[in-house]
PyMOL Python script that loads the backbone (N, CA, C, O; Angstrom):
from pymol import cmd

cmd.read_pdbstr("""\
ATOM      1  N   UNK A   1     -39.261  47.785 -39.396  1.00  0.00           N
ATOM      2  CA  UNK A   1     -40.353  47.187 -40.156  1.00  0.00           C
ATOM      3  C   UNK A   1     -39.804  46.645 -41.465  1.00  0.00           C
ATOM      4  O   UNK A   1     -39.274  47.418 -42.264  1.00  0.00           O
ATOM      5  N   UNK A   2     -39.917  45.251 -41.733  1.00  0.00           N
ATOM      6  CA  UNK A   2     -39.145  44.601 -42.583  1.00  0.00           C
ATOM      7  C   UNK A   2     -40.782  44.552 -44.152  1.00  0.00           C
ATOM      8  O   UNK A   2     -41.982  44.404 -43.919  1.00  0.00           O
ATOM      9  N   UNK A   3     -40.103  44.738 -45.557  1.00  0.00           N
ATOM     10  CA  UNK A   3     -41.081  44.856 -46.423  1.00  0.00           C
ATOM     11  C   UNK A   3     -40.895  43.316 -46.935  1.00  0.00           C
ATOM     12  O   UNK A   3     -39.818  42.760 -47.145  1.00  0.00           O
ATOM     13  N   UNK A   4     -42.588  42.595 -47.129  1.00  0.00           N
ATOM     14  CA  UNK A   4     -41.991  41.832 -47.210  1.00  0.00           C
ATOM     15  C   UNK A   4     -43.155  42.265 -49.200  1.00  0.00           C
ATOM     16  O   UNK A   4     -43.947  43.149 -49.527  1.00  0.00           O
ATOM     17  N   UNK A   5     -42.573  41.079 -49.896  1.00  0.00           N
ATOM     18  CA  UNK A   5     -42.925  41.558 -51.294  1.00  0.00           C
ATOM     19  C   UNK A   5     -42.625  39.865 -52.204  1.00  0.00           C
ATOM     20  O   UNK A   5     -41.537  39.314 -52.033  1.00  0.00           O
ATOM     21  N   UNK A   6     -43.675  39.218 -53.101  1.00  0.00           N
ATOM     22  CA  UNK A   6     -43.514  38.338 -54.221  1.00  0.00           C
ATOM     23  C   UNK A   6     -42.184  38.276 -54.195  1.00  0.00           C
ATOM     24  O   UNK A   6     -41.719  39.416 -54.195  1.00  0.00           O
ATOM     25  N   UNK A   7     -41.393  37.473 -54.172  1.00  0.00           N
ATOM     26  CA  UNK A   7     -39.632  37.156 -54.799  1.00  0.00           C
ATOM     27  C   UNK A   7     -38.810  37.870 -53.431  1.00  0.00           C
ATOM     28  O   UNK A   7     -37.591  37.952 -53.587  1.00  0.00           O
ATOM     29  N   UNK A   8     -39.253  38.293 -52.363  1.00  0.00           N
ATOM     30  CA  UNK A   8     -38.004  38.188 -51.169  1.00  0.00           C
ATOM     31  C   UNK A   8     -37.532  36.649 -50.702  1.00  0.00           C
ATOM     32  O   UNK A   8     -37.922  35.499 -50.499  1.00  0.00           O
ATOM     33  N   UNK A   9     -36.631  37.356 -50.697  1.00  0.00           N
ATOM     34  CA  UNK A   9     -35.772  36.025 -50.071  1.00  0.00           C
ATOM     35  C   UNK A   9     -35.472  36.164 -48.203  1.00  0.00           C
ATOM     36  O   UNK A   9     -34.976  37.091 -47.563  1.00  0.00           O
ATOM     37  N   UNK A  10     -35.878  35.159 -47.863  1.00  0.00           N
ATOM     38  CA  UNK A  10     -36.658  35.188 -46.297  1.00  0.00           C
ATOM     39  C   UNK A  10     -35.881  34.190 -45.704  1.00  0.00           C
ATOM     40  O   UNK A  10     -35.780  33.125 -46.312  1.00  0.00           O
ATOM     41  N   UNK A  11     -35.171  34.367 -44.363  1.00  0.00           N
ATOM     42  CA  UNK A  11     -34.706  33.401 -43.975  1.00  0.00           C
ATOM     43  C   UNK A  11     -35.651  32.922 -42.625  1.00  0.00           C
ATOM     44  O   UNK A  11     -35.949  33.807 -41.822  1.00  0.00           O
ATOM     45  N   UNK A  12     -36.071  31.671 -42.403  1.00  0.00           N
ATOM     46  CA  UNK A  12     -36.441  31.349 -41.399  1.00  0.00           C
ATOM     47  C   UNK A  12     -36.011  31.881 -39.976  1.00  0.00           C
ATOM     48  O   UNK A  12     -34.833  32.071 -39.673  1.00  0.00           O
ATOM     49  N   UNK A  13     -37.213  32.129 -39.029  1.00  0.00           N
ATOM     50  CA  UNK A  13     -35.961  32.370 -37.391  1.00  0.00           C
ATOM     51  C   UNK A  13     -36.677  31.523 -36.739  1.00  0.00           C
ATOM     52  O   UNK A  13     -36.248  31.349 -35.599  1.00  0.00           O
ATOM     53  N   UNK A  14     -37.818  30.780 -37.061  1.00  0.00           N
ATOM     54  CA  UNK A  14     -38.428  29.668 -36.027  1.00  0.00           C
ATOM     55  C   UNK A  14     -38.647  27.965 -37.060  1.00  0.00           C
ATOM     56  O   UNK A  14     -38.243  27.663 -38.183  1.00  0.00           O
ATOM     57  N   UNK A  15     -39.354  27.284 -36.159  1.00  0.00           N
ATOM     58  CA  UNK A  15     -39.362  26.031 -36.498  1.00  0.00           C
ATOM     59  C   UNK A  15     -38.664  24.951 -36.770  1.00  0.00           C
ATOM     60  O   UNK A  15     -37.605  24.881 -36.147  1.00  0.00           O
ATOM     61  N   UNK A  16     -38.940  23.919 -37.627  1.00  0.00           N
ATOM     62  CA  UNK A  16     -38.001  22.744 -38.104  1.00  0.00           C
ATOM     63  C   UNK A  16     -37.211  23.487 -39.287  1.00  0.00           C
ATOM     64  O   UNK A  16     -36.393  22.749 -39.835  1.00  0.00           O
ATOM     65  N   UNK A  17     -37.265  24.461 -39.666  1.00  0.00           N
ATOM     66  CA  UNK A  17     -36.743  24.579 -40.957  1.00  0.00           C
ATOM     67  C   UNK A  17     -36.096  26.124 -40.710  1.00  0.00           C
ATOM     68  O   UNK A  17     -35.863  26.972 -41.571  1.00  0.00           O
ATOM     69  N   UNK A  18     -35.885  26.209 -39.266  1.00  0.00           N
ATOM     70  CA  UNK A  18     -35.264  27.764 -38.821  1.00  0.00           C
ATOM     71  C   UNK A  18     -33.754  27.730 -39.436  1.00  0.00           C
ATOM     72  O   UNK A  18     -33.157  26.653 -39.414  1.00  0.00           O
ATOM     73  N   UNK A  19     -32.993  29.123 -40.099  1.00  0.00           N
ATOM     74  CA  UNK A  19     -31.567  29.064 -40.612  1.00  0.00           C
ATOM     75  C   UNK A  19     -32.079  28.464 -42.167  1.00  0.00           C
ATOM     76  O   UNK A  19     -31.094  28.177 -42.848  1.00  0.00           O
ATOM     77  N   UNK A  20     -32.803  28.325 -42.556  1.00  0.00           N
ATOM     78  CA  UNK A  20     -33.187  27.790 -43.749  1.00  0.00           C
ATOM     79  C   UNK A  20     -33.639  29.618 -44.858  1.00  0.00           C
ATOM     80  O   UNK A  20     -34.202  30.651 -44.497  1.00  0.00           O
ATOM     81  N   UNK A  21     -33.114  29.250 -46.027  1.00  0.00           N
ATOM     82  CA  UNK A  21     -33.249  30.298 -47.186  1.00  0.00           C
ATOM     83  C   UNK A  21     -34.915  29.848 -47.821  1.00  0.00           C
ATOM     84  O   UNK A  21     -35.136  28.667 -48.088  1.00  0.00           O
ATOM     85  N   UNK A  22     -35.986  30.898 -48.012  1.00  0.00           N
ATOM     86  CA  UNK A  22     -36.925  30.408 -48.213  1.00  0.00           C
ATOM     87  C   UNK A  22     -37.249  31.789 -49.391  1.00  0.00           C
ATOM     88  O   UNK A  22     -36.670  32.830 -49.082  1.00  0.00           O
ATOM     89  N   UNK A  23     -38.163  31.847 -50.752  1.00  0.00           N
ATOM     90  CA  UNK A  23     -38.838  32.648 -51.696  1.00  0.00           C
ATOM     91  C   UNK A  23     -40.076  32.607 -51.472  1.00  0.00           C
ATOM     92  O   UNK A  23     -40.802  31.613 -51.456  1.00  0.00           O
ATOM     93  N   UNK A  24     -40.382  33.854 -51.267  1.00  0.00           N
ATOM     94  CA  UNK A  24     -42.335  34.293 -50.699  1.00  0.00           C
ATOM     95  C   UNK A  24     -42.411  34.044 -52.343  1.00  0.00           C
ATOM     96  O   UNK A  24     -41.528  34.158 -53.192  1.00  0.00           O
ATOM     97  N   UNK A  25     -44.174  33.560 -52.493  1.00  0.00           N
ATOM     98  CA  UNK A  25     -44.562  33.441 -53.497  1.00  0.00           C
ATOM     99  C   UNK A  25     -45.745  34.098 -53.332  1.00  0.00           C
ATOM    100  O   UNK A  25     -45.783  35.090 -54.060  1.00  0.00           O
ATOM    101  N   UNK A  26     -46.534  33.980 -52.802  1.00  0.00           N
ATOM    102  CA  UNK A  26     -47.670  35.321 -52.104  1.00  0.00           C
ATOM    103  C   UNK A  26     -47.660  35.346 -50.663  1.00  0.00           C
ATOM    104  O   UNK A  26     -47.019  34.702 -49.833  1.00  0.00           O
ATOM    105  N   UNK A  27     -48.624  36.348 -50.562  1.00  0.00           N
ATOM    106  CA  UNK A  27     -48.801  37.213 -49.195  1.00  0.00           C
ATOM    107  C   UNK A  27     -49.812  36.987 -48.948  1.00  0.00           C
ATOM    108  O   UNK A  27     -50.588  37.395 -49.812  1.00  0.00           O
ATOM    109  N   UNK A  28     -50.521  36.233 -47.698  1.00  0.00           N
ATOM    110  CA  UNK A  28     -51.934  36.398 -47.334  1.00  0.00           C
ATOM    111  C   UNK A  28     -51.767  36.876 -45.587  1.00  0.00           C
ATOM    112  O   UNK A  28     -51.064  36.449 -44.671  1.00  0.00           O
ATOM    113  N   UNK A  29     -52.655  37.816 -45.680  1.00  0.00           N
ATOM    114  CA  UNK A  29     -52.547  38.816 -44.377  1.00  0.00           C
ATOM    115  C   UNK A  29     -51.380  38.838 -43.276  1.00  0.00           C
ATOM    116  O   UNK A  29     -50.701  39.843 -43.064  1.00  0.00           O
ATOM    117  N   UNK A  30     -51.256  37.901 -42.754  1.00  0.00           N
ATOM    118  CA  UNK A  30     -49.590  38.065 -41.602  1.00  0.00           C
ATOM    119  C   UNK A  30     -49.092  36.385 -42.031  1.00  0.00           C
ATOM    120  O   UNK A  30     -48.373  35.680 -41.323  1.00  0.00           O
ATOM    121  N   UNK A  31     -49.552  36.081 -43.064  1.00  0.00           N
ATOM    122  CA  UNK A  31     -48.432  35.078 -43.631  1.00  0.00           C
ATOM    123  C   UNK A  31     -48.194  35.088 -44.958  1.00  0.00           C
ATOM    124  O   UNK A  31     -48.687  35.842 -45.797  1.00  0.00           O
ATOM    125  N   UNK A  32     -47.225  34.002 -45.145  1.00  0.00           N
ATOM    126  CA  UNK A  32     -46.746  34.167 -46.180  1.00  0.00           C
ATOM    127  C   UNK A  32     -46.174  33.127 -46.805  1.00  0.00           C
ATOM    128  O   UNK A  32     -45.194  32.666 -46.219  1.00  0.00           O
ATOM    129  N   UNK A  33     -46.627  32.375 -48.285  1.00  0.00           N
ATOM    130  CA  UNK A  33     -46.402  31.211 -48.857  1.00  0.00           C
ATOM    131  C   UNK A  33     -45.078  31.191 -48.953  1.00  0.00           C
ATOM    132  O   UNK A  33     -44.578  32.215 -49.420  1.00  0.00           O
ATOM    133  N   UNK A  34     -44.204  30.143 -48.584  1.00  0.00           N
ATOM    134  CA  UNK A  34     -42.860  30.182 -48.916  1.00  0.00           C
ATOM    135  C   UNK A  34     -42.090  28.982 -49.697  1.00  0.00           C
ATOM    136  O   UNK A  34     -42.791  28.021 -49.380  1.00  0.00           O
ATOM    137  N   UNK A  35     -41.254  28.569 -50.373  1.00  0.00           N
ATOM    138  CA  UNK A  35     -40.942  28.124 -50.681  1.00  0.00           C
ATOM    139  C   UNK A  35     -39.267  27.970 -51.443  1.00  0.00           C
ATOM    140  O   UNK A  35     -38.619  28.815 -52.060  1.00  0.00           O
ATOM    141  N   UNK A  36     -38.957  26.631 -51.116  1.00  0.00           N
ATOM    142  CA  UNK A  36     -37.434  26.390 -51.608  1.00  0.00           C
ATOM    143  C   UNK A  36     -36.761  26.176 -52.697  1.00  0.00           C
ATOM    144  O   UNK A  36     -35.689  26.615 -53.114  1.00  0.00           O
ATOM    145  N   UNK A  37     -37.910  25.081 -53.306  1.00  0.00           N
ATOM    146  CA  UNK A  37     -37.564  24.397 -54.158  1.00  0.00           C
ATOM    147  C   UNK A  37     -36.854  22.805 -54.391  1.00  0.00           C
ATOM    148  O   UNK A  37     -36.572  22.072 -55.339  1.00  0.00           O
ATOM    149  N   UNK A  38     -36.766  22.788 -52.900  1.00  0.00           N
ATOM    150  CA  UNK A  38     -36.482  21.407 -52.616  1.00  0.00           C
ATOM    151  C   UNK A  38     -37.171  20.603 -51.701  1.00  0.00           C
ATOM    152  O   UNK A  38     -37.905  19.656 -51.986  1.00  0.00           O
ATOM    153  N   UNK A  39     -36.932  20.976 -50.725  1.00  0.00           N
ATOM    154  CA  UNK A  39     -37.917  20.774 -49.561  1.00  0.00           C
ATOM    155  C   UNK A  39     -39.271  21.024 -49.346  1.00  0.00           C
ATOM    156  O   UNK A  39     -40.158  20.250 -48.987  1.00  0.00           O
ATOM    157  N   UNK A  40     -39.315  22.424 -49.661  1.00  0.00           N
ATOM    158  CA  UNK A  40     -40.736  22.902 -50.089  1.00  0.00           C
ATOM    159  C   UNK A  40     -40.672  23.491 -51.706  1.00  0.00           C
ATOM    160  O   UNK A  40     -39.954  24.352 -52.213  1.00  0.00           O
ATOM    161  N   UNK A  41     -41.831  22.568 -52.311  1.00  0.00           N
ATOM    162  CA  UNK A  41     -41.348  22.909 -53.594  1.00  0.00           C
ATOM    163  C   UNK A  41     -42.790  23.616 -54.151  1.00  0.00           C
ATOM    164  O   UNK A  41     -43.813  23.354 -53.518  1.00  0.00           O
ATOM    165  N   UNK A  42     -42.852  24.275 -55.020  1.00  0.00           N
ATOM    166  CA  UNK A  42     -43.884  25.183 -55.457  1.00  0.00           C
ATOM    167  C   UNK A  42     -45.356  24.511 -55.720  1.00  0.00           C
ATOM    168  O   UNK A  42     -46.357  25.223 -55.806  1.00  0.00           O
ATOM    169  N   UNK A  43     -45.393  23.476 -55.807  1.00  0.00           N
ATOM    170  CA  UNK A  43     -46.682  22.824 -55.525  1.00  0.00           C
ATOM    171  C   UNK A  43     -47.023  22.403 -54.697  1.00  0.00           C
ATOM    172  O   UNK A  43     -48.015  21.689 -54.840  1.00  0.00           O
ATOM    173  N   UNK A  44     -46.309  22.590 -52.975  1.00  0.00           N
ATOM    174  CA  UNK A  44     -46.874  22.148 -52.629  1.00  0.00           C
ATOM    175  C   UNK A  44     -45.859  23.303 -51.305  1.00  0.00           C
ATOM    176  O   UNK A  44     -45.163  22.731 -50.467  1.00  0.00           O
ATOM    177  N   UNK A  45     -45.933  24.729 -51.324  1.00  0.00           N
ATOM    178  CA  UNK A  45     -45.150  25.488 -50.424  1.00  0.00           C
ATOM    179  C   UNK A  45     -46.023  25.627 -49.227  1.00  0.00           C
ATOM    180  O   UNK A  45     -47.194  25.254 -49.147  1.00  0.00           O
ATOM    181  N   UNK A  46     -45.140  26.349 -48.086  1.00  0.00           N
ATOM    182  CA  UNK A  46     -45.211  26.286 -46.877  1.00  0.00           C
ATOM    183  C   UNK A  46     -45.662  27.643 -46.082  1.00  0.00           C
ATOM    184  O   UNK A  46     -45.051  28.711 -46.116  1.00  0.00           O
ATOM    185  N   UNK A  47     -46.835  27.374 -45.377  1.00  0.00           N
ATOM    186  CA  UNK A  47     -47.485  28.403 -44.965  1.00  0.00           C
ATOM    187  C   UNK A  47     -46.590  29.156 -43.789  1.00  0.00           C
ATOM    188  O   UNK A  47     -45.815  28.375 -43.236  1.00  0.00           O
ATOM    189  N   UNK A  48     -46.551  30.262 -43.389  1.00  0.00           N
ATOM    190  CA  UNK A  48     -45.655  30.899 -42.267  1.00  0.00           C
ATOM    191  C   UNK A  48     -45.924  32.248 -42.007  1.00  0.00           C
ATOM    192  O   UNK A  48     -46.118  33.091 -42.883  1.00  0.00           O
ATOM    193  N   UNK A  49     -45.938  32.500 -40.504  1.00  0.00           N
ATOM    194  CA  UNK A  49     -46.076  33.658 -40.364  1.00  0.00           C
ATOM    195  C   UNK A  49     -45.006  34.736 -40.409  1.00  0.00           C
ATOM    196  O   UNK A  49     -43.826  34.387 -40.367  1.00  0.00           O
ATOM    197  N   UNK A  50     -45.292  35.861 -40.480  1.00  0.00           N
ATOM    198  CA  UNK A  50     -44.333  36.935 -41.464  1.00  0.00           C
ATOM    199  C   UNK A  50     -43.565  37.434 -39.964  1.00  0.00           C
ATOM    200  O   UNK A  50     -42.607  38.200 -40.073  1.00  0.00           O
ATOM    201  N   UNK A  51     -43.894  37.098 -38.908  1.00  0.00           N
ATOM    202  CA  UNK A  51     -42.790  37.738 -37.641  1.00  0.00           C
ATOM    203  C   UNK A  51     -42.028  36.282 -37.410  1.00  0.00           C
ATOM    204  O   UNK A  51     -41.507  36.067 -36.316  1.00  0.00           O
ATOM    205  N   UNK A  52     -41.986  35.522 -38.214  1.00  0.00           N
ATOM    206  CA  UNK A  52     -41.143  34.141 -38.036  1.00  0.00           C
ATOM    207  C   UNK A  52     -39.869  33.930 -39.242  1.00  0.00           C
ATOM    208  O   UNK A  52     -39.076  33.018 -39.472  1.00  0.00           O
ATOM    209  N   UNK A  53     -40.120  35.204 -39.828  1.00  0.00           N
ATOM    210  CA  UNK A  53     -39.504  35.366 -41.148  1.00  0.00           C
ATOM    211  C   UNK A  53     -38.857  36.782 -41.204  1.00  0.00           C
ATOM    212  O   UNK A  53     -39.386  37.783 -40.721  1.00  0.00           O
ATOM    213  N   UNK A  54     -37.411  36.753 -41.974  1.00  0.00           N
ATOM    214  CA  UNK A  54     -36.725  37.937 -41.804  1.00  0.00           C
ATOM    215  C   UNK A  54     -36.049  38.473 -43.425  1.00  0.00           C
ATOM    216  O   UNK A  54     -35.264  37.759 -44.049  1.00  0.00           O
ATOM    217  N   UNK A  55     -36.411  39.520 -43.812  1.00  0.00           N
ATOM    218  CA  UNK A  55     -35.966  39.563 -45.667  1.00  0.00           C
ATOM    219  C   UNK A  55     -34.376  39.917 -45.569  1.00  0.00           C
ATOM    220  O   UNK A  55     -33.757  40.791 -44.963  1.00  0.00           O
ATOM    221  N   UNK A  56     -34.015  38.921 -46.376  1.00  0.00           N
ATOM    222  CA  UNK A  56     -32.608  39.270 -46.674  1.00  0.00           C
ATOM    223  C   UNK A  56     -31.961  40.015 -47.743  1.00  0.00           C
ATOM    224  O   UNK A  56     -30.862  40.543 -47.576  1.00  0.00           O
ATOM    225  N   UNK A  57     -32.684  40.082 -48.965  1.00  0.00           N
ATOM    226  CA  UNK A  57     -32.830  40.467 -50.060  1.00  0.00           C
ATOM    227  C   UNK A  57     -33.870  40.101 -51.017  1.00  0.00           C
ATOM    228  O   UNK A  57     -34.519  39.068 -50.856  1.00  0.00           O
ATOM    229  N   UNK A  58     -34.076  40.929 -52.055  1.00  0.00           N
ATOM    230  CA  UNK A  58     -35.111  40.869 -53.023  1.00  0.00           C
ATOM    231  C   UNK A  58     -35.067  40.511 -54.452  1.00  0.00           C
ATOM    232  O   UNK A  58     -34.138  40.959 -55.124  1.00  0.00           O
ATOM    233  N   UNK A  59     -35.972  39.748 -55.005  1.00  0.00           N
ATOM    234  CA  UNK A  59     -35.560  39.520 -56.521  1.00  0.00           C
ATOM    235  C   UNK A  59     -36.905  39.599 -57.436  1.00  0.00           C
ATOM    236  O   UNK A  59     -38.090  39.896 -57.286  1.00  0.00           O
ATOM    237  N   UNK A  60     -36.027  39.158 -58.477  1.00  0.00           N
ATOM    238  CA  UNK A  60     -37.608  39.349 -59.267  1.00  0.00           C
ATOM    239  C   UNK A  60     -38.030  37.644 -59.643  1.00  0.00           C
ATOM    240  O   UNK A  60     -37.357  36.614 -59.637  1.00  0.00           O
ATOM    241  N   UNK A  61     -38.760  37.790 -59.802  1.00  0.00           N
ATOM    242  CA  UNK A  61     -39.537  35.389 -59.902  1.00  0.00           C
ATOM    243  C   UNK A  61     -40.172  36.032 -60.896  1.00  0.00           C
ATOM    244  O   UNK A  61     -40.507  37.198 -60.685  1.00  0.00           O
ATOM    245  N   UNK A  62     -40.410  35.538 -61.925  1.00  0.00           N
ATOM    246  CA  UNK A  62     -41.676  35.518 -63.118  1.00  0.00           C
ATOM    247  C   UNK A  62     -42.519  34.968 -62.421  1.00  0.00           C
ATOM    248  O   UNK A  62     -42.404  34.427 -61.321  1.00  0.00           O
ATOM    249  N   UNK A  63     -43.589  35.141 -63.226  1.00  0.00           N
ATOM    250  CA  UNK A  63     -44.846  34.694 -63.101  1.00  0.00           C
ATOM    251  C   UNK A  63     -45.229  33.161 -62.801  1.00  0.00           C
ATOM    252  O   UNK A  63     -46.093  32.967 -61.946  1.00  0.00           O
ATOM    253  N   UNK A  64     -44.851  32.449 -63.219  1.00  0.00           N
ATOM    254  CA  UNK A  64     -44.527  31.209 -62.856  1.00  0.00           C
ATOM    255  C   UNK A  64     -42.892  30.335 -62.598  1.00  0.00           C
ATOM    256  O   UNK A  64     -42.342  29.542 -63.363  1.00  0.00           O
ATOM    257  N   UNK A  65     -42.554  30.701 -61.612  1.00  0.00           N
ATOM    258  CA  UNK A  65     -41.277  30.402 -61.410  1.00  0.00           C
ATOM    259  C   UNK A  65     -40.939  28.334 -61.067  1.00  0.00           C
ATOM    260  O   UNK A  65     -41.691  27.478 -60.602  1.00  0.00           O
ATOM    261  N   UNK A  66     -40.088  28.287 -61.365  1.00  0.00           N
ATOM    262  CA  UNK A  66     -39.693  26.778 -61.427  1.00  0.00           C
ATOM    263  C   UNK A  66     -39.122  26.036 -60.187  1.00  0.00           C
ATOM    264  O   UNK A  66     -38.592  26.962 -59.573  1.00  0.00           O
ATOM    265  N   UNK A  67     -38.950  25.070 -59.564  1.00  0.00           N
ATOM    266  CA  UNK A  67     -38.413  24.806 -58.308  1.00  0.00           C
ATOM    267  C   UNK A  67     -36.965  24.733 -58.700  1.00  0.00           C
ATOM    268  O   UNK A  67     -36.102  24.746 -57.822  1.00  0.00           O
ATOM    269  N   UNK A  68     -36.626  24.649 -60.086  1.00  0.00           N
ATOM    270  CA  UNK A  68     -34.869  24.412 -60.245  1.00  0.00           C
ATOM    271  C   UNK A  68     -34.743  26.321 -60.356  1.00  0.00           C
ATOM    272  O   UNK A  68     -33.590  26.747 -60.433  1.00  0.00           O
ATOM    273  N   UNK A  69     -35.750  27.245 -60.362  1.00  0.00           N
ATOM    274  CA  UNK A  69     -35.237  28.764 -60.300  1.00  0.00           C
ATOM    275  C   UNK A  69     -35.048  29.152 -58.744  1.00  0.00           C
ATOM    276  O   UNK A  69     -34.263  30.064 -58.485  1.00  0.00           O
ATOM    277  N   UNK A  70     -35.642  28.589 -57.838  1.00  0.00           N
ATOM    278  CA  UNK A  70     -36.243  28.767 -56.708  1.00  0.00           C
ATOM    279  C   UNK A  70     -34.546  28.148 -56.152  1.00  0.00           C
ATOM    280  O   UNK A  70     -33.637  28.748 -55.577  1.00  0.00           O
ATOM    281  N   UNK A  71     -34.633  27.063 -56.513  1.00  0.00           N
ATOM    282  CA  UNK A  71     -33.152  26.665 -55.524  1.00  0.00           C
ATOM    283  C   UNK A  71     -32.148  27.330 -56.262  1.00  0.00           C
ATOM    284  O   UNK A  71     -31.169  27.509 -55.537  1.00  0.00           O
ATOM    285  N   UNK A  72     -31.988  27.760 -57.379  1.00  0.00           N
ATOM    286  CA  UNK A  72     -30.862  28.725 -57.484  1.00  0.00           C
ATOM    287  C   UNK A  72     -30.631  29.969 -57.054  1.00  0.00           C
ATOM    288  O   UNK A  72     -29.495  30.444 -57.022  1.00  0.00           O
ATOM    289  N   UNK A  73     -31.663  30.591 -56.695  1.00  0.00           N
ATOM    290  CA  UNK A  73     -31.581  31.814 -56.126  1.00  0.00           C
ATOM    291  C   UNK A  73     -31.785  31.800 -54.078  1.00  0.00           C
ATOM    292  O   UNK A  73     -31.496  32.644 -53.230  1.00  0.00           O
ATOM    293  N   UNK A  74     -32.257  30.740 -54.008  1.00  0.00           N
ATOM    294  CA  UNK A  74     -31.761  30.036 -52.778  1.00  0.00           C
ATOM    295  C   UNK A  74     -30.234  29.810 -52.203  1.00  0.00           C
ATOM    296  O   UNK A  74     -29.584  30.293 -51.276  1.00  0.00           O
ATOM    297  N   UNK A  75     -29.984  28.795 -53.263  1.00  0.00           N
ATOM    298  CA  UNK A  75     -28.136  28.831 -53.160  1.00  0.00           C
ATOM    299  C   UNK A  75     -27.758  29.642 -53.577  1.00  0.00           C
ATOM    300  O   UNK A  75     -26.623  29.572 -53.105  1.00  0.00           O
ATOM    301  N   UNK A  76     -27.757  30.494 -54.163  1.00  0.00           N
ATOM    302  CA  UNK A  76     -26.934  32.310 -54.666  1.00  0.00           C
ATOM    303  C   UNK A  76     -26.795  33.020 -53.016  1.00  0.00           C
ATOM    304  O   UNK A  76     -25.840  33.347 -52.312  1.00  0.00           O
ATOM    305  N   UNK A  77     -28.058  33.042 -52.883  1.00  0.00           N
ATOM    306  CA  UNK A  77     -28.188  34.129 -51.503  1.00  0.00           C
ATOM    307  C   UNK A  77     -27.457  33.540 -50.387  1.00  0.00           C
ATOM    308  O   UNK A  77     -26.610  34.149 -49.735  1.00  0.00           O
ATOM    309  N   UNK A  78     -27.907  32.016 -50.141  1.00  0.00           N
ATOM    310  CA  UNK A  78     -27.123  31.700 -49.165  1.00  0.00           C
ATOM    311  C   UNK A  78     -25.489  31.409 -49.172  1.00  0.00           C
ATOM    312  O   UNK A  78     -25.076  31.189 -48.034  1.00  0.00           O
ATOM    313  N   UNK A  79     -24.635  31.367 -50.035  1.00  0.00           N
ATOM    314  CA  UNK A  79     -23.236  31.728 -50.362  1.00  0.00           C
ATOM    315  C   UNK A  79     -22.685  33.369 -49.940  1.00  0.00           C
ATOM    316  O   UNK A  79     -21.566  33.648 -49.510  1.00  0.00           O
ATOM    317  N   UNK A  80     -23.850  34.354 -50.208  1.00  0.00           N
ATOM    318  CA  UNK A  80     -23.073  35.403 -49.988  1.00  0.00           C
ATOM    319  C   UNK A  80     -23.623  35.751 -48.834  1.00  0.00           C
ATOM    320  O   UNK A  80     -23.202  36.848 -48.466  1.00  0.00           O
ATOM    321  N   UNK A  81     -24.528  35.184 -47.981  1.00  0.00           N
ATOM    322  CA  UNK A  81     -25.048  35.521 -46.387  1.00  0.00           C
ATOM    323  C   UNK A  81     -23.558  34.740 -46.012  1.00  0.00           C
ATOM    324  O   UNK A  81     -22.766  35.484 -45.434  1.00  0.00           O
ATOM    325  N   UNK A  82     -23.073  33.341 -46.266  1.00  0.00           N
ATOM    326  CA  UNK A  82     -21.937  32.431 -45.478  1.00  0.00           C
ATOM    327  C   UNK A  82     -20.479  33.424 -45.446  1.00  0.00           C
ATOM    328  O   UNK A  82     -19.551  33.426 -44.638  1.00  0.00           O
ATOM    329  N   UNK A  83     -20.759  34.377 -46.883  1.00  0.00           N
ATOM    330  CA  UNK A  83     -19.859  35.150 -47.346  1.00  0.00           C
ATOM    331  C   UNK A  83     -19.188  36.558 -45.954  1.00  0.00           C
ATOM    332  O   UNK A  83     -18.114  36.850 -45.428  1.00  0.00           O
ATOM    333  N   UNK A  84     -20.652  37.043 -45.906  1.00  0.00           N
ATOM    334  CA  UNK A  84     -20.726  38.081 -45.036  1.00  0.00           C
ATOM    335  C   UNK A  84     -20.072  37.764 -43.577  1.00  0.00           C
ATOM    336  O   UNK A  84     -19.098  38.348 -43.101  1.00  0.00           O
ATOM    337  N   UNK A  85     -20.844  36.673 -42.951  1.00  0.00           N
ATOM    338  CA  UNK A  85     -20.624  36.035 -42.010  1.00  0.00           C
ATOM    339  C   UNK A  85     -19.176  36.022 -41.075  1.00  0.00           C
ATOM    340  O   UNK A  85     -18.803  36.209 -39.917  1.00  0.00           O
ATOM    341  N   UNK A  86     -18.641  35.666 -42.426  1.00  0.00           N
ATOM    342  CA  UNK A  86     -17.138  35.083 -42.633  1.00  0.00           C
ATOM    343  C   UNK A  86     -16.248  36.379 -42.160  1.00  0.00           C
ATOM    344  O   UNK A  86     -15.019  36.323 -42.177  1.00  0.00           O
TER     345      UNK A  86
END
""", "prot")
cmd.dss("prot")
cmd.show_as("cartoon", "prot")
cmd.util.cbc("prot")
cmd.orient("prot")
């Protein structure tokens, strides 16, 4: 049972945007707002259900987080997932 929580960092396992690094911004019942910061950017993030989504790690987002905070902690995570991999 994966927790999911504001500021996880979620990697896609379905859709057009599966293998993709994504930041929950809220939780509504078995989904969950997500967003990149590029692609999907905070005004306008991407609805998804939470068994289509897998937490990789957790952070903290302020209260109003920025799409240039969102893709940095996007590209952080995904360097040390390529890291692991390796």
């Amino acid at each position: 049972m994966e927790i999911y929580s504001r500021g996880s960092i979620v990697l896609s396992l379905a859709g057009r945007d599966s293998g993709r690094l994504f930041v929950i911004l809220e939780l509504r019942d078995n989904y969950a707002l997500i967003a990149d910061g590029r692609f999907h950017r905070i005004e306008k993030p991407k609805l998804k259900k939470l068994k289509h989504l897998s937490v990789k790690a957790a952070d903290n987002i302020g209260e109003k987080p920025t799409n240039a905070e969102l893709r940095r902690l996007t590209e952080k995570y995904n360097i040390n997932l390529n890291e692991k991999e390796e």
